[in-house]
N, C-alpha and C positions, 0 to 999 in steps of 0.2 A: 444685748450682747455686743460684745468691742473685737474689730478683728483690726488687723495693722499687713497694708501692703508693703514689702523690702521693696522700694522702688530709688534706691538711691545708687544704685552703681555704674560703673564705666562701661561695661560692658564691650573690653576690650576685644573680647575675639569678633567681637562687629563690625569692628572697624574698616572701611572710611565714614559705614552707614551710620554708625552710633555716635560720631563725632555734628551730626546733623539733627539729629532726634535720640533722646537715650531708649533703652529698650523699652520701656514699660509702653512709651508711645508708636512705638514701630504698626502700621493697619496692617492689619489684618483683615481680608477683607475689605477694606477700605477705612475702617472702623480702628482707634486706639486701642491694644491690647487692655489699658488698664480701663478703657470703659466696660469690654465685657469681664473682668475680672470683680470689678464694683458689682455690675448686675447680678454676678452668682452670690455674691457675698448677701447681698441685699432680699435675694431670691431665699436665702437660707436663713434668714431671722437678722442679720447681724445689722443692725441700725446707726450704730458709732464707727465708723471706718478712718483709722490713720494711715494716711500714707507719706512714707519719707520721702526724701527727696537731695540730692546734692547734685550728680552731673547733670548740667544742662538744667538746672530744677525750673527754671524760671517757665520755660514751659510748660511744666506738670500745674504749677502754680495757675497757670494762663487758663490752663485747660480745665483744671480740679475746682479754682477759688469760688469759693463763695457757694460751693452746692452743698445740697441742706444733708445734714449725717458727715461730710465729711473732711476731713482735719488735716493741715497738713505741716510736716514738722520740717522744717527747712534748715539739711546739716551744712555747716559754711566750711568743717575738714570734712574728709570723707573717714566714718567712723565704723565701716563695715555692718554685717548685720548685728554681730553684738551690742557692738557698739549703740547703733542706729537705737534696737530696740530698749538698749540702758535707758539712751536719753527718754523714753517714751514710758518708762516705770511708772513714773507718778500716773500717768494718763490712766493706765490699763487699770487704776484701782487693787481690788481682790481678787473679786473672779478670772477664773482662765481664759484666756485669750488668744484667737485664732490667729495665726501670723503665716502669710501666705507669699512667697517668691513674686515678684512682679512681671517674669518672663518667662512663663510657663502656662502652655494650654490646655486644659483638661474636660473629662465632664466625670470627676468624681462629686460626690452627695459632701459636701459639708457638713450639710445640718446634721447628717448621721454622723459626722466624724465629731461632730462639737457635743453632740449628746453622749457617744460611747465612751467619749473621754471622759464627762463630768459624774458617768455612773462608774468608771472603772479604779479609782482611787489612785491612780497614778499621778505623780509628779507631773509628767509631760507627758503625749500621744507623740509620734511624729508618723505619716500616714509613709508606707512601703508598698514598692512593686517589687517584682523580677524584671528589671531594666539588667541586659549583660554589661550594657556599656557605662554602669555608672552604680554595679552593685561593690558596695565597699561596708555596708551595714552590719554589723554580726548582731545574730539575736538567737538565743536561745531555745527549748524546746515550748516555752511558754508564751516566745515571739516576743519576749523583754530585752532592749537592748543591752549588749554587752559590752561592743566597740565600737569605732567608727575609723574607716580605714584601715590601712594594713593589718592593723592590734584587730587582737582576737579571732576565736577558731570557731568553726562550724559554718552555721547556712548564714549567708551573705546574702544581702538583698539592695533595691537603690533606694535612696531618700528623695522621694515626688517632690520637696520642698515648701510641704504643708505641715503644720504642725500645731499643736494647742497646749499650751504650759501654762502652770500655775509665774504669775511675774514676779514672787517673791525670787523665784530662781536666779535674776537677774541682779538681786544684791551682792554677787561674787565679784561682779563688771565694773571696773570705775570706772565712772563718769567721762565722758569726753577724750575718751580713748578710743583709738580703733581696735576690736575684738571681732571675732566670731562666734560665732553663737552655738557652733559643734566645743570647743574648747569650752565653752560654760558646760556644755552636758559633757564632755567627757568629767569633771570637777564633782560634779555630782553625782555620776554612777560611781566613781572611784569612794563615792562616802558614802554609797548604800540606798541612794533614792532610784526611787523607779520610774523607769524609763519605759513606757508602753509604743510595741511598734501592733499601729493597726493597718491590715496586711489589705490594698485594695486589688478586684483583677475584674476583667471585662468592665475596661476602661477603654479610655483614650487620655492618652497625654505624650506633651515634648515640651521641653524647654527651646529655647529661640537662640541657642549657645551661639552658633554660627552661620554665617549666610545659606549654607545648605541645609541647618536645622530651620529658617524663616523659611526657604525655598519649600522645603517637605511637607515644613504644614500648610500653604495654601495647594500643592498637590493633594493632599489628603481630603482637605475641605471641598475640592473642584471635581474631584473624581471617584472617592469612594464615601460607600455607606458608613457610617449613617449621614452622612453630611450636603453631599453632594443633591444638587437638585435640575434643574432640566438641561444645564448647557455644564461644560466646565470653562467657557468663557464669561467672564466678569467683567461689567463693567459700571464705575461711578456715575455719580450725575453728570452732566454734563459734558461727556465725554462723546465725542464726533469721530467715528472709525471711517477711513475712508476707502472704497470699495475696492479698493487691491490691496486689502491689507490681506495677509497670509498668517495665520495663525492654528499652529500645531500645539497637540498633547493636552493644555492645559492653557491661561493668559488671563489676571488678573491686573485690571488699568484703573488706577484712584480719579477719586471726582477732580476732572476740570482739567485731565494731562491734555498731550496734544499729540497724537500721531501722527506721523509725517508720514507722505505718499511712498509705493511700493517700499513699505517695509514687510519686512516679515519674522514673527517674536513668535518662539518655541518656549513653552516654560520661564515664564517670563512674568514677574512683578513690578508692574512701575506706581511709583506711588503717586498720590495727587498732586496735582499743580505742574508733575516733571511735562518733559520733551522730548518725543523720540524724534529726533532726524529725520526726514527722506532719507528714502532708501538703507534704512538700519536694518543687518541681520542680526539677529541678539537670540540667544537660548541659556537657558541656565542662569540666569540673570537678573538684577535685583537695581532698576532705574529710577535715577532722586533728581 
């Protein structure tokens, strides 16, 4: 089975952090988001993995080349997701193909969503929550898509940014253009193909939109179930805390940073290699 990670964008509302790392690489944890993204995919059957790449790519590249199963398509404009996944048509073959957001954390079941799709005769899956903050989905009483965005009436839902389509879909897209990939399905429900929303719930998931969306999710992973494990302080290899450090709520420190003396970091991410000053008060906060 072939999935393909969207791992090529800017990832503006990141910024100044995403100008140093694009999102896919952002730790979590301490750890690249797109390495545990690989291991779910990998966990679920899926053996062929493409991931795109254009901001900052050379990094993905650094980090990605050469491991076995996985592919990586290196865009030189930035071609959106439609785009991205046009140029990757030939790749995908025939069979349907799992195509997953690169900045987004979850623990929904793939293998369940790559199997319900291949017995359910739909054109595409794209998997749905009730997210308030990002419900723009219209689906019908049969949970088939109808609109996307403001268009269309009834029960709204949000798009988790997983999804499994047939790639002939992708023949509307030319080549080497930037598109998205909601405009290729709106194109094709307007001519009658179906569009399957399968509806996930007692989940967990976020996308990593903006520094308080990175900040949430390592609160979430430091402090509540199911996640959390004996401390909500974290810390990488080699990391040396020095004994008046003062740390409230939550504090996640990446392998190898440096603390500087009477500091004190409330809610606070810094990631490996960084520098906290002497004497730094920092909360809410996200240090490179």
């Amino acid at each position: 089975m072939k999935a393909m990670i969207l791992a090529a964008g800017l990832g503006t509302r990141l910024q100044p952090y995403s100008l140093l790392r694009p999102k896919p690489l952002f730790p979590v944890l301490d750890r690249p988001l797109i390495l545990r993204l690989i291991a779910q995919l990998r966990e679920a059957g899926f053996d062929t993995i493409l991931v795109n790449c254009h901001h900052l790519r050379e990094q993905i590249v650094t980090l990605l080349g050469g491991q076995e199963g996985i592919c990586l398509q290196e865009e030189l404009i930035e071609l959106g997701t439609g785009g991205g996944m046009r140029m990757a048509r030939d790749f995908f073959g025939a069979e349907p193909v799992l195509v997953t957001n690169g900045d987004i954390f979850h623990t929904i079941d793939l293998a369940r969503i790559y199997q319900e799709h291949c017995s359910s005769g739909a054109d595409a899956t794209l998997v749905l929550h009730d997210c308030a903050r990002f419900n723009n989905v219209a689906v019908d009483d049969r949970l088939d898509i109808t609109a996307f965005g403001d268009r269309g009436t009834g029960r709204k839902m949000a798009f988790t940014g997983i999804h499994v389509l047939d790639p002939n879909l992708l023949s509307m897209i030319a080549p080497g253009v930037f598109a998205n990939i909601i405009d290729c399905y709106r194109y094709w429900i307007a001519r009658g193909r179906r569009f399957r929303g399968h509806v996930v719930r007692d989940h967990f998931w976020t996308d990593m939109g903006t520094p308080a969306d990175y900040l949430n999710l390592h609160r979430v992973l430091l402090t509540e179930q199911p996640f959390k494990g004996d401390s909500p302080f974290y810390y990488g290899s080699g990391v040396s805390t020095p004994s008046d450090l003062q740390s409230r709520d939550w504090l996640c420190v990446g392998a190898g940073a440096v603390i500087g003396r009477g500091c004190s970091l409330s809610r606070v991410v810094v990631w490996d290699g960084a520098r906290v000053p002497d004497g730094a008060i920092l909360q809410d906060m996200i240090v490179v």
